[in-house]
C-alpha positions as CSV (number, residue, x, y, z in Angstrom):
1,X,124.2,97.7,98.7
2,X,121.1,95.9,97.5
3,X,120.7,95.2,93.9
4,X,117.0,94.8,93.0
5,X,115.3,94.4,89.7
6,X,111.6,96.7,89.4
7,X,110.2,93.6,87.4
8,X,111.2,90.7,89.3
9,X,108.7,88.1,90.2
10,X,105.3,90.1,89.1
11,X,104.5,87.6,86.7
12,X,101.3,85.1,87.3
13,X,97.9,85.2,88.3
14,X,97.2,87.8,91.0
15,X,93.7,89.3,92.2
16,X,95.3,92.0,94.2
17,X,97.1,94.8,92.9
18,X,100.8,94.4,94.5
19,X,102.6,97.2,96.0
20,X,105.5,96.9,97.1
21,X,108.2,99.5,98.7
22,X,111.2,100.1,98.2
23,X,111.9,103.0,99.6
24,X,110.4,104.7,103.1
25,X,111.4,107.1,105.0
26,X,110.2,110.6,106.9
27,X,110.7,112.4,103.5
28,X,110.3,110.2,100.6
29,X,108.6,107.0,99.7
30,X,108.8,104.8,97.1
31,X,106.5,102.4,95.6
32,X,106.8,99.4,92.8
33,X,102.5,99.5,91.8
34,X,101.8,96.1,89.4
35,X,98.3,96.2,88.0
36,X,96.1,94.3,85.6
37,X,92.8,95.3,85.0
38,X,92.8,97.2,88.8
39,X,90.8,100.4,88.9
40,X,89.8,102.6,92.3
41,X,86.6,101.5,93.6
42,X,83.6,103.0,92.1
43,X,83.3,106.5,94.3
44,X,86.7,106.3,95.7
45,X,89.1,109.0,95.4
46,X,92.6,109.3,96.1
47,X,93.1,112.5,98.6
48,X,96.9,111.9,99.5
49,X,98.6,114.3,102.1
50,X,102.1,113.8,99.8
51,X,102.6,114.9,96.0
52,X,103.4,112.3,94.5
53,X,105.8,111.8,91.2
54,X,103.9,108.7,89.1
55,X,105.9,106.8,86.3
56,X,104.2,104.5,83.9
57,X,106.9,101.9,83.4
58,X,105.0,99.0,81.4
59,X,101.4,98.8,80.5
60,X,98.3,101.4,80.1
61,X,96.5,103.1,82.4
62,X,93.7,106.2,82.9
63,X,93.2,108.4,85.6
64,X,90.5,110.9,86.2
65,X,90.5,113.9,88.5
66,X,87.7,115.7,90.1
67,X,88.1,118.4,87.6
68,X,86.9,115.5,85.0
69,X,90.5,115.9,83.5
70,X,91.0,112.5,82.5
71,X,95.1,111.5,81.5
72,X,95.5,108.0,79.6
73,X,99.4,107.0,80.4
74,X,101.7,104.6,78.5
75,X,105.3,103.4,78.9
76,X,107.6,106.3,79.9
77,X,104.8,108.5,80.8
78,X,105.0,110.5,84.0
79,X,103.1,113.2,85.7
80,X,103.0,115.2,89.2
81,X,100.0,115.0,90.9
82,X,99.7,117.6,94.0
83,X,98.9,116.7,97.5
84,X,95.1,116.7,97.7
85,X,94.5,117.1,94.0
86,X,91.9,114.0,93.9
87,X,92.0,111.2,91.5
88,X,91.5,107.8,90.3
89,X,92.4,105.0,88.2
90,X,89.8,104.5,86.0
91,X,92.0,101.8,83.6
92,X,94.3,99.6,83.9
93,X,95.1,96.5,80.7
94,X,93.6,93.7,80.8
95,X,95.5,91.1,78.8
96,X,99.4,93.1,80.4
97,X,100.6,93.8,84.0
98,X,100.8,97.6,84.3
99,X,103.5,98.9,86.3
100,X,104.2,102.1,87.7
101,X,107.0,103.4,89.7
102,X,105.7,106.2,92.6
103,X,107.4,108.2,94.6
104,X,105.7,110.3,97.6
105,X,107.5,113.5,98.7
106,X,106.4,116.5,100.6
């Protein structure tokens, strides 16, 4: 047994979006995502080959689908997002770290 804290050490002054896992195996894995001000490349889109289960745990954050669907998160928001539904983080704050929990499954 391990114990871990999902905040630990994500404060400072970062120019990368960290990602760290905590959890991967063949059928599940788990990501700890800390952003501030991070969004997808302009013309990027996520096309994942997992569904993937997205928590917002601290922070805001926006993503936009193909469909132009576009779902503004806060703390304690989740959603599902299906293997190859496409999407992208079109916000993330500015002036707070944002960070989400994800879990990839098949």
């Amino acid at each position: 047994m391990k114990l871990e804290n999902i905040f630990k050490q994500i404060e400072g002054n970062f120019n990368k979006e960290i990602i760290d896992s905590i959890v991967n195996s063949d059928n599940i894995r788990i990501e700890r995502i800390v952003s501030r001000g991070h969004i997808s490349p302009e013309g990027f889109w996520y096309d994942q080959e997992e569904n993937e289960f997205v928590l917002l745990l601290q922070g805001k954050a926006a993503l936009e689908f193909d469909n132009k669907n576009i779902v503004h998160l806060k703390r304690g928001d989740y959603l599902i997002i299906e293997k190859h539904e496409k999407h992208r983080v079109i916000y993330t704050a500015k002036n707070t770290l944002t960070v989400w929990l994800a879990v990839f499954y098949q």
